[in-house]
PASEBA-1860 file (N, C-alpha, C; in nm, 3 decimals):
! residues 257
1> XXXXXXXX> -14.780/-4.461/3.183/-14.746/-4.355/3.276/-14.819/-4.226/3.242 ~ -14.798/-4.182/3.113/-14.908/-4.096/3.099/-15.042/-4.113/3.129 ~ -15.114/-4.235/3.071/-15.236/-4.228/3.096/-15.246/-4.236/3.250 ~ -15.186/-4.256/3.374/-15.215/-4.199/3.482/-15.181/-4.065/3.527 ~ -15.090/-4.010/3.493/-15.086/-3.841/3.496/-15.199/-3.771/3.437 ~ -15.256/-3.809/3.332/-15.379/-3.743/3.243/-15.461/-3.806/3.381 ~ -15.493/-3.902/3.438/-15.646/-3.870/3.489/-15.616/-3.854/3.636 ~ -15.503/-3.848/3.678/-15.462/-3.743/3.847/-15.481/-3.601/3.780
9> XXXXXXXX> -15.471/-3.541/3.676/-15.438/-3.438/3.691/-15.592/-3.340/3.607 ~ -15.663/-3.410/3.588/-15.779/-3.379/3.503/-15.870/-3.337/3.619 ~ -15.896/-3.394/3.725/-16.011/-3.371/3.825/-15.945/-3.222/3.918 ~ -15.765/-3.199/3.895/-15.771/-3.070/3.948/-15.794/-2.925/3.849 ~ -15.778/-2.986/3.724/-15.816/-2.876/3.611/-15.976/-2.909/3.635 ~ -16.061/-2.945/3.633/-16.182/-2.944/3.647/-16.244/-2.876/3.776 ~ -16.164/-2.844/3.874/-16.212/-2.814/4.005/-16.197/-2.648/3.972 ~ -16.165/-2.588/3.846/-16.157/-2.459/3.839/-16.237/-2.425/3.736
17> XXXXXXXX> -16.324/-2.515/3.727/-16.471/-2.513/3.621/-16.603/-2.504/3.680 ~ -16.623/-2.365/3.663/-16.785/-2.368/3.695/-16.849/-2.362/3.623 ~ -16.959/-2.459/3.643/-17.091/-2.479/3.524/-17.226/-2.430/3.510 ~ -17.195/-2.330/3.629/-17.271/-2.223/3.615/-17.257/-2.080/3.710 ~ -17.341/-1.977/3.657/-17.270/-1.850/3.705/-17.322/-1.819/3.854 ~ -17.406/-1.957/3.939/-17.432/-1.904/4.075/-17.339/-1.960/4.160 ~ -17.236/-2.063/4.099/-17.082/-2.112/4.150/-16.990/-2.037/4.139 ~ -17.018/-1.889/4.124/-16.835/-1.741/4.132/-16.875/-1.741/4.276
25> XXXXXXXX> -16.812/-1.767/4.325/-16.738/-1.691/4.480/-16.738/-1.871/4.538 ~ -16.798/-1.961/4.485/-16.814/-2.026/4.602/-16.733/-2.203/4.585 ~ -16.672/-2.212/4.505/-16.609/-2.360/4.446/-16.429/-2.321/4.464 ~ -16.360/-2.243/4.455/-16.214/-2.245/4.477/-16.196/-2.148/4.564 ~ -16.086/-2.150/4.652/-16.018/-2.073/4.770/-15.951/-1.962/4.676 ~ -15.891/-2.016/4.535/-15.772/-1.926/4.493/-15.860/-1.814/4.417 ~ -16.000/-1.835/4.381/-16.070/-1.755/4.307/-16.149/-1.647/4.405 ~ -16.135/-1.641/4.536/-16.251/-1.564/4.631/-16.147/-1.459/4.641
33> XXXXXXXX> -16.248/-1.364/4.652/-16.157/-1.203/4.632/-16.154/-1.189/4.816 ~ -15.951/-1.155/4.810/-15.906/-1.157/4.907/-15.973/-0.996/4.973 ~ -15.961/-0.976/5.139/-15.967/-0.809/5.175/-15.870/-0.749/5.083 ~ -15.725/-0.795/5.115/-15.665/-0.661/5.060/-15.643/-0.638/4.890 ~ -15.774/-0.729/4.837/-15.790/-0.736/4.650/-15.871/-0.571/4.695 ~ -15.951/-0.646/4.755/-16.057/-0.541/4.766/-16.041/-0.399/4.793 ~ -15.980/-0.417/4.896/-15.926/-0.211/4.889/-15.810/-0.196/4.815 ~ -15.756/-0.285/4.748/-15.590/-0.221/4.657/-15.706/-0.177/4.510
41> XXXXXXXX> -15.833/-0.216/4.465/-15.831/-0.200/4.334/-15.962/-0.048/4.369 ~ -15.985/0.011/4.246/-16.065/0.119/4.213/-16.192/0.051/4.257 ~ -16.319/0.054/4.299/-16.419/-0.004/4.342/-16.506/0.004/4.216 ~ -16.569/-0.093/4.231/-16.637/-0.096/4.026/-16.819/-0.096/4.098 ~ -16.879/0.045/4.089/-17.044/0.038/4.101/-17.114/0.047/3.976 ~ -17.229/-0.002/4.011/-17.360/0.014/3.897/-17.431/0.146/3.956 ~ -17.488/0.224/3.900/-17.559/0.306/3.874/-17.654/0.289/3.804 ~ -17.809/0.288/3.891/-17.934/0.300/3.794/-18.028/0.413/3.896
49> XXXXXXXX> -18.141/0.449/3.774/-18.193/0.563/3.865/-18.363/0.543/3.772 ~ -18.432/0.561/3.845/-18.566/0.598/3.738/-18.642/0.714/3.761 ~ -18.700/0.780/3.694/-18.788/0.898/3.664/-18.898/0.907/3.606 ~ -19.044/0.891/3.685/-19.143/0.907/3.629/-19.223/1.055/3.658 ~ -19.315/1.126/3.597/-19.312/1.232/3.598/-19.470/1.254/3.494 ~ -19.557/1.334/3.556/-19.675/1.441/3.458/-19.617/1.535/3.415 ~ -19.595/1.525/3.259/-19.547/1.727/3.237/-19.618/1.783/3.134 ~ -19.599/1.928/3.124/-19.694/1.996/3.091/-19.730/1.965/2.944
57> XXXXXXXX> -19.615/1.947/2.854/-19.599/1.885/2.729/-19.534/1.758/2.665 ~ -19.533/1.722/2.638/-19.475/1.577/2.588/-19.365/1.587/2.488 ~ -19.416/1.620/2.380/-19.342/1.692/2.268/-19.246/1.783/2.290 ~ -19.252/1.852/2.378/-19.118/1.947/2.453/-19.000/1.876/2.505 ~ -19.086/1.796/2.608/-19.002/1.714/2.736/-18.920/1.632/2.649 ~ -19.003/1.497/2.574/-18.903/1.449/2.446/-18.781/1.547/2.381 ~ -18.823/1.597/2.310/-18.726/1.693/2.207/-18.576/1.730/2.326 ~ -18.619/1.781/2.422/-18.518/1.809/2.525/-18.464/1.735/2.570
65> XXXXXXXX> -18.489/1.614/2.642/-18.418/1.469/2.661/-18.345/1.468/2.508 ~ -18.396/1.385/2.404/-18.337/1.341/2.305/-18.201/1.467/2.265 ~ -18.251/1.569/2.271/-18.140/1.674/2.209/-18.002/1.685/2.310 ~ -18.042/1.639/2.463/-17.958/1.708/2.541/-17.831/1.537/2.604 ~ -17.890/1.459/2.520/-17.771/1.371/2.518/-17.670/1.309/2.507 ~ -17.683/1.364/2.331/-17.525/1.403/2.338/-17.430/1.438/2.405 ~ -17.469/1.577/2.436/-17.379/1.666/2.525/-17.341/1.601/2.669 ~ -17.420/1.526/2.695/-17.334/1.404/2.816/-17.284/1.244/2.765
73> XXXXXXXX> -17.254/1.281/2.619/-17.226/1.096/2.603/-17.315/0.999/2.593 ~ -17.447/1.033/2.651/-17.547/0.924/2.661/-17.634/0.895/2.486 ~ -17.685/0.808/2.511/-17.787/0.696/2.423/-17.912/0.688/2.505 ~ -17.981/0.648/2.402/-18.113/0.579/2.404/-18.124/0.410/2.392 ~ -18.114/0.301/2.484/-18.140/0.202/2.394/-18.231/0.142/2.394 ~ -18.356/0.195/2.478/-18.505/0.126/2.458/-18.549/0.225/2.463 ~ -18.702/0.257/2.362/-18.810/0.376/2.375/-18.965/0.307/2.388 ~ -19.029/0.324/2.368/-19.178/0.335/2.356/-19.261/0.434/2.376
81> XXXXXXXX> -19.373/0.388/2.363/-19.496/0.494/2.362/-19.589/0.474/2.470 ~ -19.632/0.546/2.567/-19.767/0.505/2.652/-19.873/0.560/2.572 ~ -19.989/0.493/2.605/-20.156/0.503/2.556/-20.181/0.410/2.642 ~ -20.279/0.527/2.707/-20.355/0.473/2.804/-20.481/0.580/2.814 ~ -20.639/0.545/2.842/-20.704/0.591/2.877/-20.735/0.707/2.901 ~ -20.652/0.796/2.981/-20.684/0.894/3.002/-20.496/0.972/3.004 ~ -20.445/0.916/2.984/-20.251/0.951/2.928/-20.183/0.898/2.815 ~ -20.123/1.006/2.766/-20.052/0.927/2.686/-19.888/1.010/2.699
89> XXXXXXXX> -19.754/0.925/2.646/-19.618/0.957/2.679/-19.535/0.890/2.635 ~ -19.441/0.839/2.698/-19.315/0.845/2.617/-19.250/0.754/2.727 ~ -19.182/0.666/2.710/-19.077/0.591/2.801/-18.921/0.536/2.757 ~ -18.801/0.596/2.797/-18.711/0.520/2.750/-18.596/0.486/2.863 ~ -18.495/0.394/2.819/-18.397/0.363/2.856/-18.292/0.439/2.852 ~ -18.244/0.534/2.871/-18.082/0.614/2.863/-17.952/0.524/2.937 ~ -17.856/0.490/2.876/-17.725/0.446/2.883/-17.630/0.588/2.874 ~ -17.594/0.631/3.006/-17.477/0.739/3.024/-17.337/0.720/3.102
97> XXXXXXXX> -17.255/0.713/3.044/-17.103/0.751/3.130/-17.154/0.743/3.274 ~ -17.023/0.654/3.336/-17.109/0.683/3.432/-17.069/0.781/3.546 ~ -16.969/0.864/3.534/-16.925/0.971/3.556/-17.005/1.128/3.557 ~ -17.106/1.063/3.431/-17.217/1.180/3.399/-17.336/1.141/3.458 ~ -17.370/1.050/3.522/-17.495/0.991/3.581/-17.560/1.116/3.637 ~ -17.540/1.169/3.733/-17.552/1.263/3.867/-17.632/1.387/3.789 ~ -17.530/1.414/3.653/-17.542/1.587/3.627/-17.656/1.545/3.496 ~ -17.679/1.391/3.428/-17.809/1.395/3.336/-17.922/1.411/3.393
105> XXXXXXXX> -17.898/1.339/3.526/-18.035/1.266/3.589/-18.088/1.414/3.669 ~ -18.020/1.501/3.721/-18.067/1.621/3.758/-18.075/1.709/3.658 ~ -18.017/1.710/3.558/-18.103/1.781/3.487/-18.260/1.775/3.384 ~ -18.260/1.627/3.396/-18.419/1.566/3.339/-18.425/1.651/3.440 ~ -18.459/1.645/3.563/-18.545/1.633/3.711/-18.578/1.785/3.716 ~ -18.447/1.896/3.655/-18.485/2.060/3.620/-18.522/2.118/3.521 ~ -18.505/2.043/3.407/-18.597/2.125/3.256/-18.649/1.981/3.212 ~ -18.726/1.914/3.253/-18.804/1.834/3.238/-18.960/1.854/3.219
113> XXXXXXXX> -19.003/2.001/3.244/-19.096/1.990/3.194/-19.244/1.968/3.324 ~ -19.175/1.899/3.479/-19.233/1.804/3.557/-19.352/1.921/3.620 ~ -19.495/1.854/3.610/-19.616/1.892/3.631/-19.624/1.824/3.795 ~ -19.582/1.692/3.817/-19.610/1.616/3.909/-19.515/1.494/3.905 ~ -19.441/1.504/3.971/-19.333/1.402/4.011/-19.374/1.302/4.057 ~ -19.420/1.166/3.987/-19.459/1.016/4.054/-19.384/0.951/4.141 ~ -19.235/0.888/4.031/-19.096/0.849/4.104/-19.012/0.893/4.062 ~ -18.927/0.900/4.176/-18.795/0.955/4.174/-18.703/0.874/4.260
121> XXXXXXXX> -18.626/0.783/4.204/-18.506/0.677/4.290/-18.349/0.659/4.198 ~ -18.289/0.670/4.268/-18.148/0.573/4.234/-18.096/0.494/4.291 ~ -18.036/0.425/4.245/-17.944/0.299/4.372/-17.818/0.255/4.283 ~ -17.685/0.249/4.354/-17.569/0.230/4.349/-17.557/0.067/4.393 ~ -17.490/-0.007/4.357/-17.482/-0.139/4.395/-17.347/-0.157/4.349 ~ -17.226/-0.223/4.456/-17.110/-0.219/4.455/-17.049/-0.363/4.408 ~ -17.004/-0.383/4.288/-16.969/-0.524/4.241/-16.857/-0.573/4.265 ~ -16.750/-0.502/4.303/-16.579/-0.483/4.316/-16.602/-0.626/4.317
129> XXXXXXXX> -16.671/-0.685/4.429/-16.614/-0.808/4.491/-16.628/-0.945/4.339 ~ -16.802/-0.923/4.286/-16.825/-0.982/4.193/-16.704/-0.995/4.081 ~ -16.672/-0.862/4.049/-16.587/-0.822/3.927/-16.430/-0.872/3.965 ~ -16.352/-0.907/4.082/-16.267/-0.961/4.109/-16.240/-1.096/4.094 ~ -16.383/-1.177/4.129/-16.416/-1.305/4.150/-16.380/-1.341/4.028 ~ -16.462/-1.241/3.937/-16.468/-1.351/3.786/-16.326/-1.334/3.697 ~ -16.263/-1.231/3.731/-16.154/-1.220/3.701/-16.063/-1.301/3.730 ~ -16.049/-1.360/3.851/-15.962/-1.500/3.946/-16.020/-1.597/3.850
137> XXXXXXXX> -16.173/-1.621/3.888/-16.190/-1.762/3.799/-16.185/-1.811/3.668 ~ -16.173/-1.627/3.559/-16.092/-1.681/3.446/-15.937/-1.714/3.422 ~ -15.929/-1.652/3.507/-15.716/-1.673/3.491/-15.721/-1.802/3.533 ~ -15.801/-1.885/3.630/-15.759/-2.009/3.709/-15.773/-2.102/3.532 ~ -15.919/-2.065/3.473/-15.939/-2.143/3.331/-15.846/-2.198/3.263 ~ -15.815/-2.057/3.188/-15.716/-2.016/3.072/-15.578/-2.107/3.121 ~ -15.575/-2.075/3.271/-15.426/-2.195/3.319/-15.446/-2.339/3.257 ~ -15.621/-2.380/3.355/-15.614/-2.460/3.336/-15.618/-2.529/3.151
145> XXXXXXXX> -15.621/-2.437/3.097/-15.683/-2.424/2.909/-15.535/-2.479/2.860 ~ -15.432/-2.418/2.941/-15.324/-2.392/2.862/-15.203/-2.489/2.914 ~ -15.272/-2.577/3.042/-15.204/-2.720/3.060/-15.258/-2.856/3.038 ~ -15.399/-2.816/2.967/-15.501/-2.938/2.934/-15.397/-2.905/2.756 ~ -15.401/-2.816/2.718/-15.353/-2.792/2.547/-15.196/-2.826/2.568 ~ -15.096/-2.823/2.676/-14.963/-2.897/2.691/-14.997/-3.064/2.682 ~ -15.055/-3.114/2.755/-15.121/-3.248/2.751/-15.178/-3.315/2.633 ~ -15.238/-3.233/2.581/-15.288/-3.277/2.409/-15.156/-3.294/2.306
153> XXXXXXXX> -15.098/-3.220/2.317/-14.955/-3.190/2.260/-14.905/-3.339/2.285 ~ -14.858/-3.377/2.430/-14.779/-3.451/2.451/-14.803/-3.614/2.405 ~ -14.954/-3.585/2.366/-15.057/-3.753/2.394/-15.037/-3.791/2.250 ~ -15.007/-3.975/2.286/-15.005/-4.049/2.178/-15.076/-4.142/2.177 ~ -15.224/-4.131/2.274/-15.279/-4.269/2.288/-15.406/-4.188/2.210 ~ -15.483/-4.253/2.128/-15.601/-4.189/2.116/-15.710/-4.136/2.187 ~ -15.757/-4.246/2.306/-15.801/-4.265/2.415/-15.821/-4.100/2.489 ~ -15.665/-4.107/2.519/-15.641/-3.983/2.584/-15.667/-3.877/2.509
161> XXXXXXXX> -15.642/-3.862/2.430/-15.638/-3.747/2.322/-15.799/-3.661/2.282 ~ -15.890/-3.818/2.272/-16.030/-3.747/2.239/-16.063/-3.714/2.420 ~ -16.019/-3.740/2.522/-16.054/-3.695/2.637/-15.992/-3.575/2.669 ~ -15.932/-3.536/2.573/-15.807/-3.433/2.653/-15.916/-3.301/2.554 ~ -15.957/-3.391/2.402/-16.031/-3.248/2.375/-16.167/-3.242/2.391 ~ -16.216/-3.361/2.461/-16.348/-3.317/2.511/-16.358/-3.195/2.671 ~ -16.249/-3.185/2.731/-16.208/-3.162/2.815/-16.236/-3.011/2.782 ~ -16.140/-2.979/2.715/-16.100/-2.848/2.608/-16.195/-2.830/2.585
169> XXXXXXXX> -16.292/-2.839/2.499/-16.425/-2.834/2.440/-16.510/-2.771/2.539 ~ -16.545/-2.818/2.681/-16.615/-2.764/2.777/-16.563/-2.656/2.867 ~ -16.456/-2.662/2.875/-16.358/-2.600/2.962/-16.347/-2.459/2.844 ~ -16.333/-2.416/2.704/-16.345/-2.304/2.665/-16.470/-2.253/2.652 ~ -16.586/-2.353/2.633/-16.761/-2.286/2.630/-16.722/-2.233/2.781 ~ -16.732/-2.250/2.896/-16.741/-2.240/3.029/-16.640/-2.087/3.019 ~ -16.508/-2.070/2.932/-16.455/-1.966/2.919/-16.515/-1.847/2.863 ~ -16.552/-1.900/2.741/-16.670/-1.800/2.650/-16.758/-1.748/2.789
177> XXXXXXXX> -16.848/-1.818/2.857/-16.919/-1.838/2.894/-16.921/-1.648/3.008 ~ -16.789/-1.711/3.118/-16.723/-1.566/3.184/-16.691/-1.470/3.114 ~ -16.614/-1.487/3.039/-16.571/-1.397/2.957/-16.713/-1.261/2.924 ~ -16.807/-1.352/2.869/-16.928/-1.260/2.826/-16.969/-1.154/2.924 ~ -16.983/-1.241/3.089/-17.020/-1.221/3.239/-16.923/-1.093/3.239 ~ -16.812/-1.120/3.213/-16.679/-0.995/3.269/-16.743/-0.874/3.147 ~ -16.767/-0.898/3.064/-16.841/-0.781/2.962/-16.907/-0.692/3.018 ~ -17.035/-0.771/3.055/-17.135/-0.772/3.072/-17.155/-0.656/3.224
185> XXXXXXXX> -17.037/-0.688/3.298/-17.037/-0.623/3.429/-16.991/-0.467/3.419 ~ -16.861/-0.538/3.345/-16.785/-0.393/3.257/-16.873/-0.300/3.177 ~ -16.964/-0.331/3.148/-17.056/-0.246/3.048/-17.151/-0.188/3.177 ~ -17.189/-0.233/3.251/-17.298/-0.195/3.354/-17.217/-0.091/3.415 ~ -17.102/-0.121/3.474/-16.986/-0.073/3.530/-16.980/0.087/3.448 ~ -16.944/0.088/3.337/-16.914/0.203/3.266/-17.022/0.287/3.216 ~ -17.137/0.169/3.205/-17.265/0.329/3.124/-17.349/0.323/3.291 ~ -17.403/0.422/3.334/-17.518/0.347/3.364/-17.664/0.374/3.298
193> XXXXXXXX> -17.786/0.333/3.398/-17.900/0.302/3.319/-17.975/0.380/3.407 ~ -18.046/0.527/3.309/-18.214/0.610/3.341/-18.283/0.565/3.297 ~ -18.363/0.532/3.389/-18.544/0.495/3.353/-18.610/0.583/3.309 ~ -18.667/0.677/3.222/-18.725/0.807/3.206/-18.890/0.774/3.170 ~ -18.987/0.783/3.275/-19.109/0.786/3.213/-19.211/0.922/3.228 ~ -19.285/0.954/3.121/-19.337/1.073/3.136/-19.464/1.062/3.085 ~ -19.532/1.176/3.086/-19.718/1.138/3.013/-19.719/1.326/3.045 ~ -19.887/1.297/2.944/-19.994/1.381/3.000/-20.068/1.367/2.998
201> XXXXXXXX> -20.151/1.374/3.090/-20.320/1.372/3.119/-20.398/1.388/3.024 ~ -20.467/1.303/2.914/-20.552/1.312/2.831/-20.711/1.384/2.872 ~ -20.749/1.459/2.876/-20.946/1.496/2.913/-21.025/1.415/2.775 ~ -21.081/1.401/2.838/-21.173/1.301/2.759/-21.256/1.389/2.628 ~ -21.257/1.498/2.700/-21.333/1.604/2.563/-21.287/1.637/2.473 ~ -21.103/1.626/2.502/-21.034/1.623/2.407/-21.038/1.535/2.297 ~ -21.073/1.434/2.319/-21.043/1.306/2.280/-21.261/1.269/2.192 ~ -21.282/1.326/2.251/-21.421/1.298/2.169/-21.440/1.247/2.032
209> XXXXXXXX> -21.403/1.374/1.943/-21.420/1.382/1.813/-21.364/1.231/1.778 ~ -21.220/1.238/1.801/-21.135/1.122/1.767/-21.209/0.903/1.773 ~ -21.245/0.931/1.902/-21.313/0.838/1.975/-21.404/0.777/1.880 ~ -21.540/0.912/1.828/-21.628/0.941/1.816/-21.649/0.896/1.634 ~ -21.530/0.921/1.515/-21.483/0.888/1.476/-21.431/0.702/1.428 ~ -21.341/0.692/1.521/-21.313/0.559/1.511/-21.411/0.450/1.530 ~ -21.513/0.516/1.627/-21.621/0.413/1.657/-21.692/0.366/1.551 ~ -21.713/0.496/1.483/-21.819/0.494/1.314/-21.750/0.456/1.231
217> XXXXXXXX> -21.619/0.411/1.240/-21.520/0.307/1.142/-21.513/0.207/1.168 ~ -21.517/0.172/1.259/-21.488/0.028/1.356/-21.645/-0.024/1.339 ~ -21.799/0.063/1.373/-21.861/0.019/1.309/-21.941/-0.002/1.178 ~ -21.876/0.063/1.079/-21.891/0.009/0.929/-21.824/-0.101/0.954 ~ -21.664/-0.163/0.919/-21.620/-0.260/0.962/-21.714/-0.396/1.029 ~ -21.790/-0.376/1.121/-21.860/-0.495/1.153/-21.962/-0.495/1.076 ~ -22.086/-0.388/1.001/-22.156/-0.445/0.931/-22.082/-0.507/0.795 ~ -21.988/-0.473/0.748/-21.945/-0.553/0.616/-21.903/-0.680/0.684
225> XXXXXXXX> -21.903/-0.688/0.815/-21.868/-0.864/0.815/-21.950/-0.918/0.858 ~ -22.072/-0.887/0.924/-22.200/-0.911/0.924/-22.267/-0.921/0.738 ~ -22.222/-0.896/0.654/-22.255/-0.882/0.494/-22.176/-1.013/0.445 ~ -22.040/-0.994/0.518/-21.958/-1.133/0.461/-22.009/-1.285/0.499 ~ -22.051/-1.257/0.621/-22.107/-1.361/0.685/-22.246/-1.434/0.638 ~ -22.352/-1.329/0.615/-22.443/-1.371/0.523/-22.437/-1.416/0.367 ~ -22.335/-1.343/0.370/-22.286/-1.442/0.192/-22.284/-1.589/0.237 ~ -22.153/-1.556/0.303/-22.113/-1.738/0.351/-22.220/-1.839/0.379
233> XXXXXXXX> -22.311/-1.762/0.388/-22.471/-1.842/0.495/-22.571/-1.852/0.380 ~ -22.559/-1.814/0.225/-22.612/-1.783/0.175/-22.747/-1.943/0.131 ~ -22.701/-2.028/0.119/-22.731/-2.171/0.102/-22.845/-2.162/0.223 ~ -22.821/-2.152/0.361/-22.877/-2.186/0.480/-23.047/-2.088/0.425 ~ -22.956/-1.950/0.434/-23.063/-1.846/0.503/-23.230/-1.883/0.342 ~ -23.151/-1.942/0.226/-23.268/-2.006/0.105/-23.321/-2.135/0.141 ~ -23.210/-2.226/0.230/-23.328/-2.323/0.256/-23.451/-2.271/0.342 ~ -23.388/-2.208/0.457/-23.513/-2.178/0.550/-23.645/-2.081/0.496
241> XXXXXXXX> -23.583/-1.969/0.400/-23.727/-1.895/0.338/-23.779/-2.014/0.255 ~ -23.743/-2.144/0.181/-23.798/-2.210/0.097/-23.868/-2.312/0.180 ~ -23.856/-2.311/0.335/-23.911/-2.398/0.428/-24.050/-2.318/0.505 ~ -23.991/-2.230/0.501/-24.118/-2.118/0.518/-24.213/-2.056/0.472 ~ -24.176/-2.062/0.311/-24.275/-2.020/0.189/-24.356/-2.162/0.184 ~ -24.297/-2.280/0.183/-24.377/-2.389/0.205/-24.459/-2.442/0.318 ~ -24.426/-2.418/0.424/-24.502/-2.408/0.553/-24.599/-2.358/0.555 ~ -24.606/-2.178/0.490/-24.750/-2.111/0.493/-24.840/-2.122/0.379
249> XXXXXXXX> -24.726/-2.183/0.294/-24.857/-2.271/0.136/-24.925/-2.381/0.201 ~ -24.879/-2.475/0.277/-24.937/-2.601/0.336/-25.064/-2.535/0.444 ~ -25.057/-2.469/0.543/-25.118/-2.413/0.619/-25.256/-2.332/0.522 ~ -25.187/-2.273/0.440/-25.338/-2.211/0.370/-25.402/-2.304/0.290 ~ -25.327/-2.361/0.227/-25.437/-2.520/0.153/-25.503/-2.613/0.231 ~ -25.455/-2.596/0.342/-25.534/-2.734/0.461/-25.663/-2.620/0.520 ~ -25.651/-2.470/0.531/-25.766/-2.406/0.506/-25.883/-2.397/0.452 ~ -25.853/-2.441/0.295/-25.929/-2.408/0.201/-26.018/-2.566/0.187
257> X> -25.947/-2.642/0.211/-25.993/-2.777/0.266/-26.069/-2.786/0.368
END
């Protein structure tokens, strides 16, 4: 009798398992976020914005970003460097409250330093619906987690038992799995993300000496490996003068003959 209750009742705990994250909204009725989910809860947006920009100094514009983040809560969590040709600058990632989005991002945009404004965008993207979904389809889990773990309890057949925790086994990775997703949204949800890129115009005359320089390093560098190389060759380059010193001994004795 059990072992037919365990496998009627396994294919409806499984029907609240998705095995992957492009199945939220679309495998259970009880997991799709109802209208009135949707306007009873706070609406959950992302916020991202980017800023590219020529300014007059680099070293300024930096120092001022980096110093003035604190004072809104924000981070840095990616930086780099541009070098390029005729620019060089600075690029990072800012993570801010996202309450403070509005008043960081206009103020890069007013003591920023900006020579020439490249881009300038933001975009809001509204997840409520996403962030509801995954919320339904973990509670449906954890149910189903916590009547697959009544069932293990109850089982005295072995049979059943290693099925009940292979069951378990996939059914909490698949939990892990949302769980991370619900993080993951929540974190987007709460910071958001500035693009900040900046430069300045390198002149090439500037850059001479430097250039000018490296070249006459870069070429010492190849004659010592042009030197290394003839070592290595050293065998070759004695047969051939010893093929050649003999060539023009043969040639002048067949002369003298």
């Amino acid at each position: 009798m059990k072992k037919f209750i365990l496998w009627v009742f396994l294919p409806f705990v499984l029907m609240g398992c998705a095995h992957s994250e492009k199945d939220f909204g679309v495998s259970s009725e009880a997991a799709v976020p109802q209208r009135d989910q949707l306007e009873s809860v706070a609406r959950k947006w992302v916020k991202e914005g980017t800023l590219q920009f020529r300014t007059s100094d680099n070293e300024k514009t930096y120092q001022l970003i980096t110093q003035s983040l604190k004072g809104f809560g924000a981070y840095i969590s990616e930086e780099s460097t541009i070098s390029q040709n005729n620019r060089s600058g600075y690029q990072m990632t800012i993570r801010v409250p996202a309450e403070r989005f509005d008043s960081l991002f206009q103020f890069i945009v007013d003591k920023g330093k900006i020579r020439e404004l490249d881009r300038k965008s933001t975009e809001v993207r509204d997840v409520t619906e996403e962030f509801i979904d995954i919320q339904a389809r973990l509670k449906i889990m954890k149910d189903s987690e916590l009547k697959l773990t009544e069932l293990l309890q109850q089982s005295r057949v072995l049979s059943e038992t290693l099925e009940i925790q292979k069951q378990l086994t996939e059914l909490r990775a698949e939990i892990e799995s949302i769980e991370g997703r619900l993080q993951y949204v929540s974190d987007q949800v709460a910071f958001s993300t500035i693009t900040v890129s900046f430069y300045e115009t390198v002149k090439y005359s500037t850059r001479f000496l430097g250039d000018f320089w490296n070249a006459m390093k870069d070429g010492w560098q190849v004659f010592l490996h042009v030197l290394t190389l003839l070592a290595y060759l050293w065998a070759v380059i004695l047969v051939f003068f010893v093929v050649l010193f003999g060539y023009k001994f043969y040639k002048r004795r067949k002369k003298e003959f």
